[in-house]
N, C-alpha and C positions, 0 to 999 in steps of 0.2 A: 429272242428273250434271254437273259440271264440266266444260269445256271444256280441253282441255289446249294449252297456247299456247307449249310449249318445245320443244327439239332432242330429237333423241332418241326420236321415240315411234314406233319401230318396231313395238309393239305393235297398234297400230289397221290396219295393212297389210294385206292379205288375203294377201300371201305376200313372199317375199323380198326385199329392197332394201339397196341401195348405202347406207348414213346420211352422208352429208355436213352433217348437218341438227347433229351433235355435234361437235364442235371439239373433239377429243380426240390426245394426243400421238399419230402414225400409226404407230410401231414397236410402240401397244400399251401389255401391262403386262408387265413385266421377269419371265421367269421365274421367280426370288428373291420375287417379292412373290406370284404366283399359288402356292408351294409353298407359303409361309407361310400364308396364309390356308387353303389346305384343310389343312396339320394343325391349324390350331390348331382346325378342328371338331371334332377329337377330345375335345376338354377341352369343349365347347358344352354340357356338363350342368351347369359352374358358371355363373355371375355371373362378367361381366365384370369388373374395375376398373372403377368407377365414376370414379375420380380421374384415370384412364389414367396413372398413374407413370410407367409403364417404358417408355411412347412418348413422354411430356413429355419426358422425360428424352433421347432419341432426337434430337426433334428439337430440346432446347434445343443439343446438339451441332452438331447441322444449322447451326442458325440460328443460334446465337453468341448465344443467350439465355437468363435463367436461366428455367430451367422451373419459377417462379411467376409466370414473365410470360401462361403457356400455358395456354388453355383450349378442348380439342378439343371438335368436335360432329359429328352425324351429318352431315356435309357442311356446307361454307361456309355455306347455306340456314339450317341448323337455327343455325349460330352467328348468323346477320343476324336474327334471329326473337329470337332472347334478347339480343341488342345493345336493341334494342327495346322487349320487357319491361322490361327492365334499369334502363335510362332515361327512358322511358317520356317522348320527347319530345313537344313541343307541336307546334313543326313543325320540320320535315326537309326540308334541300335537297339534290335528284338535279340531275343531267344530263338532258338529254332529247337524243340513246335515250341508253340504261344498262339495264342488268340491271333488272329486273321487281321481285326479291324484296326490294327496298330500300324502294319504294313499297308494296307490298304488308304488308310487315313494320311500316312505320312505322301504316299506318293499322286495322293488326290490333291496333295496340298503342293503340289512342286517337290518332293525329298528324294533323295535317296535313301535306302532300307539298307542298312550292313545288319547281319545275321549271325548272331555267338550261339553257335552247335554245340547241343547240348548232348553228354556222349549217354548212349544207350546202355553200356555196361558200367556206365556208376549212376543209373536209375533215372536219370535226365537229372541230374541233381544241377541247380548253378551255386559252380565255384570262383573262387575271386578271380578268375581269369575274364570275365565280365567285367570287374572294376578295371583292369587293365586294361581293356577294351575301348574305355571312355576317354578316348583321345582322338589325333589324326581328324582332327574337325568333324566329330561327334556334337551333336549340340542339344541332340534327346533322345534319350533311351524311355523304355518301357521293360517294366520286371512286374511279373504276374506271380504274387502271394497267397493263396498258391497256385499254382501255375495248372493254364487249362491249356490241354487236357492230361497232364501226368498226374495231377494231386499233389502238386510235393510244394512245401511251403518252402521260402531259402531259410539257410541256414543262418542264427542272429550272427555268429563274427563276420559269413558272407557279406553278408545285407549291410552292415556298419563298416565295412571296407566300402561297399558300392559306396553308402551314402557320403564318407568322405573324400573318396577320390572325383563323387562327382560338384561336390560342393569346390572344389581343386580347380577340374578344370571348366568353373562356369558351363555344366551342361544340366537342364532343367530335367529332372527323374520324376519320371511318372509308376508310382505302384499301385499296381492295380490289386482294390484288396476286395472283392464282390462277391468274394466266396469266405472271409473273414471269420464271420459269425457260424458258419458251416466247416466250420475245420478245428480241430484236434489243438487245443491250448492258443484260438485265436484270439483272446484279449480284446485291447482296445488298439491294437495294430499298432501303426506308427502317429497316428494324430498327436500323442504330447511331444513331439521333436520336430511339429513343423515349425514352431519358431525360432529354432536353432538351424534350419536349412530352408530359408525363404524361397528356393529354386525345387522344391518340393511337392510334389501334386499325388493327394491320393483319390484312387478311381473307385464310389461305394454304388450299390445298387440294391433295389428293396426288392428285385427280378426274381434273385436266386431263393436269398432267406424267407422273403414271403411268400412264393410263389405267384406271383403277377406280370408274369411276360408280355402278356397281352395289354396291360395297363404302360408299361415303357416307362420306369421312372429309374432315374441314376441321376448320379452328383460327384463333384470334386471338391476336395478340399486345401485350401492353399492357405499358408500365411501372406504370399508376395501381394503385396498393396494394390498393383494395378492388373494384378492377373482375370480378376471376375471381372471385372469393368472388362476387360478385354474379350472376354469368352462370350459374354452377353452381346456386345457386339457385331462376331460371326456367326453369332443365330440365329432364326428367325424368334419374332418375338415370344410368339406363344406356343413354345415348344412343349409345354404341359400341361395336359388339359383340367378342367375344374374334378372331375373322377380321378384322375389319377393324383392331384395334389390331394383329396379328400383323405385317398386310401394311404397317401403316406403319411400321414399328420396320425392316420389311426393306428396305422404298421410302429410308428416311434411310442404309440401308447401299450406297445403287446413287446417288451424288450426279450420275453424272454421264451421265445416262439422259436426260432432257429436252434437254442440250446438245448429245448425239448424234443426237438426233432433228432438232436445229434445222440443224446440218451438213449432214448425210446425207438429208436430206429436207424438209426446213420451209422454208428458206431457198430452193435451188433450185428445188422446185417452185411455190412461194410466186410466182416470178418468172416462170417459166413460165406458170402459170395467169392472171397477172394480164394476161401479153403475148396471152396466146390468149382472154380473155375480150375484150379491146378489141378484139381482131382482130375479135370477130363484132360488134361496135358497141353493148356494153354499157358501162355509164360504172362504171369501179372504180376507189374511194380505195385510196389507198398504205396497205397494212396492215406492222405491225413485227408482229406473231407470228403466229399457225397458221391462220389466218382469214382471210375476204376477205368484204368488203361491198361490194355492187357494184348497180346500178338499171338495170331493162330497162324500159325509155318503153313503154306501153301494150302492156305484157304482164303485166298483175296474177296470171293464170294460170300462168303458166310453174313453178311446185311441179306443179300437177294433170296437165300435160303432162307433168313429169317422171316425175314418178311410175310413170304409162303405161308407161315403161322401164324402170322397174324402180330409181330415182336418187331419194331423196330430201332435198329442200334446205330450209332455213330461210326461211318468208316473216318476213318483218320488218315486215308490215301491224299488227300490233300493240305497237309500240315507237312510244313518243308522241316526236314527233320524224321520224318515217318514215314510208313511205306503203306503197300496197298493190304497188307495184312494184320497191319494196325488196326484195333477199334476201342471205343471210349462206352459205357454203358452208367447210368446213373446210376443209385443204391433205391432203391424204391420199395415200399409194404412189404413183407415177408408173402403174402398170399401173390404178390404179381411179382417178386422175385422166384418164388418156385413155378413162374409159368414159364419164364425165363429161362432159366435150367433144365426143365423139360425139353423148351425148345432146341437146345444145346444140344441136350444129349443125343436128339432126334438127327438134326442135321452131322455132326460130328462121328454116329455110327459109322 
């Protein structure tokens, strides 16, 4: 059997626990979007929209794009897997840490993975030493806005180097922006400059903002002409079921649900957690959205401790770049953040 190396896997528990381990918005999913999806089981004896119309449609509103830019998939994952196919690059530059399924995706597809380390003592921050990077027969790189799991958004003169050195040398950039709408001055991202860089693909997902993981809906956004013709292609057809396009048509009707969560909870507790994690003499980088990356010095254990109480956190011992005393925790409710920190304190006596 496979190893499961993500957030999220409440299922291996032997009984109930806290998940801090998913970095999901903590208000939840919007009412609107959990109605949507259970009627639309009612109709679950057709075939979905294989072309998702009338959610393209939804979100080209959303996002101020035309809905031939939009090619939805069974979550973010399922679109970085046919970016892949797609193109079917030779090699590909990540981050090191970043998201897994970029690595994974590239070398499913035939690629090599080149990896720009990202240094610990300037916060994992990426510097233009990544646009530099986009040579030597690079043909696709991946940059995570902000980057999971550190929080850190790039920096705009960074990110406008990347974008034109990789417009330069013909290599198609993929930014992954999922966490957008959950992060500190995230705007409308990069969407109005994808006609000025047709080799441009952004990575969105309704996973995080709305909290729907279990539903599986993400999309890309491209200007290049034949790019979604191409991604529909290396799919299967019905990669999204009639429930999950339901809940996103109702997720693009609730805009302003990830910003009340970053208000009323992301932010303040974001602050609080990070003053009460140093307090107990854990080293934690400065996060802009719903997460916190933080290193307990010779406590590689501290998940298995938690656990114990019933709290389960993100080791980050498997992200190249990190070590086994690395861990990722989400920002969650003030009442399940102080269970949190109890447990802390517990184990760390």
């Amino acid at each position: 059997m496979p190893i499961y190396t993500h957030g999220g896997d409440i299922y291996a528990q032997s009984g109930p626990v806290l998940d801090f381990s998913a970095n999901q918005n903590p208000l939840g999913m919007p009412p609107a979007v959990a109605e949507a999806a259970q009627a639309a089981v009612v109709d679950a004896q057709r075939y979905p929209d294989s072309l998702c119309r009338e959610l393209r449609r939804a979100i080209s509103r959303r996002d101020g794009v035309p809905a031939e830019w939009i090619c939805c998939g069974n979550g973010a994952a399922d679109v970085i897997f046919r970016l892949c196919l797609a193109l079917r690059p030779r090699r590909a530059l990540v981050t090191a840490p970043t998201f897994s399924e970029y690595a994974q995706a590239v070398e499913a597809a035939g690629g090599e993975v080149v990896r720009y380390p990202l240094a610990r003592e300037n916060g994992f921050a990426v510097d233009e030493g990544f646009a530099a990077a986009l040579s030597g027969g690079v043909e696709l790189a991946f940059l995570c806005s902000p980057n999971n799991p550190t929080g850190r958004r790039v920096a705009q003169p960074v990110l406008e180097a990347i974008l034109r050195r990789a417009e330069e040398e013909k290599v198609w950039l993929v930014v992954d922006e999922c966490f957008l709408h959950l992060c500190d001055g995230g705007g409308e991202g990069l969407a109005a400059r994808l006609s000025e860089f047709p080799r441009l693909v952004l990575l969105r997902a309704f996973t995080k903002c709305y909290a729907m993981p279990g539903l599986r809906l993400g999309y890309c956004l491209t200007a290049h002409p034949e790019l979604p013709e191409r991604l529909y292609r290396v799919g299967q057809p019905w990669s999204v079921s009639a429930p999950a396009q339901a809940a996103g048509i109702a997720a693009c009707a609730c805009p302003g649900w990830p910003e009340t969560a970053m208000e009323q909870v992301i932010r303040p507790q974001r602050a609080r957690l990070t003053a009460a994690l140093r307090a107990l003499g854990l080293t934690v980088w400065e996060s802009e959205t719903n997460y916190l990356l933080f290193s307990a010095p010779g406590r590689s254990d501290l998940k298995e401790r938690l656990l114990e109480r019933g709290v389960l956190i993100r080791s980050c011992a498997n992200y190249p770049g990190l070590g086994a005393c690395d861990y990722r925790i989400a920002v969650r409710l003030p009442e399940e953040n102080d269970i949190l920190l109890n447990a802390l304190k517990e184990v760390l006596d």
